[in-house]
C-alpha positions in Angstrom: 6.5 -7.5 11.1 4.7 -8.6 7.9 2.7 -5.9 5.9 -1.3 -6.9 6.7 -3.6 -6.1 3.8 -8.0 -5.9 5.6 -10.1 -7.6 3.4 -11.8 -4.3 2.9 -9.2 -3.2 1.2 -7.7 -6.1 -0.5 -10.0 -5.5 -3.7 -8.4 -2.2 -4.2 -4.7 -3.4 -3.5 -5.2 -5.9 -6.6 -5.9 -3.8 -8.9 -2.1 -1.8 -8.9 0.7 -3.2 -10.8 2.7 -5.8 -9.2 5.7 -3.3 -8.7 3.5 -1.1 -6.5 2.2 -4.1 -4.2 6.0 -5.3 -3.7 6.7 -1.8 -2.7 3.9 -1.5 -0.1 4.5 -4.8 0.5 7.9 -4.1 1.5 7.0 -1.1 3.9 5.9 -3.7 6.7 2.4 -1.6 6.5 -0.9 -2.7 8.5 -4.0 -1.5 5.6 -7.1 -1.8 7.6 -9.1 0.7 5.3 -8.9 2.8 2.0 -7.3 5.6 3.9 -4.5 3.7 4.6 -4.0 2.5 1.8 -3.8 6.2 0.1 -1.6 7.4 2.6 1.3 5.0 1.6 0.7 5.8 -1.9 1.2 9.3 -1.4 4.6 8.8 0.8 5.4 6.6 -2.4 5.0 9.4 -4.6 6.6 12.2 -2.1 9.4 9.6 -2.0 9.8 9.3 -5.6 9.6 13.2 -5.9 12.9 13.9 -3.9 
C-alpha cells in the first residue's frame, strides 16, 4: 500500500523537512485531514523517545 497524502492536507505536509516526509512517507499512511497528519507525528516522536 502506498502512503496517500488529501489535498487538504498536502499544504501542511510540504512545509516539514524532507527527512520527515520520507519517514511518513515510509509508514504506508492514508492523511485525509490535519488530525491525521498529527497523529503520525506524535508516534514519530514517541518512537524517537524510546
Amino acid at each position: 500500500m502506498a502512503s496517500y497524502i488529501s489535498p487538504e492536507v498536502r499544504d501542511k505536509f510540504e512545509t516539514l523537512s524532507v527527512d520527515l516526509k520520507n519517514m511518513i512517507m515510509e509508514r504506508d499512511v492514508r492523511l485525509n485531514n490535519v488530525f491525521d497528519l498529527i497523529a503520525v507525528l506524535e508516534e514519530i516522536v514517541a518512537e524517537a523517545d524510546h
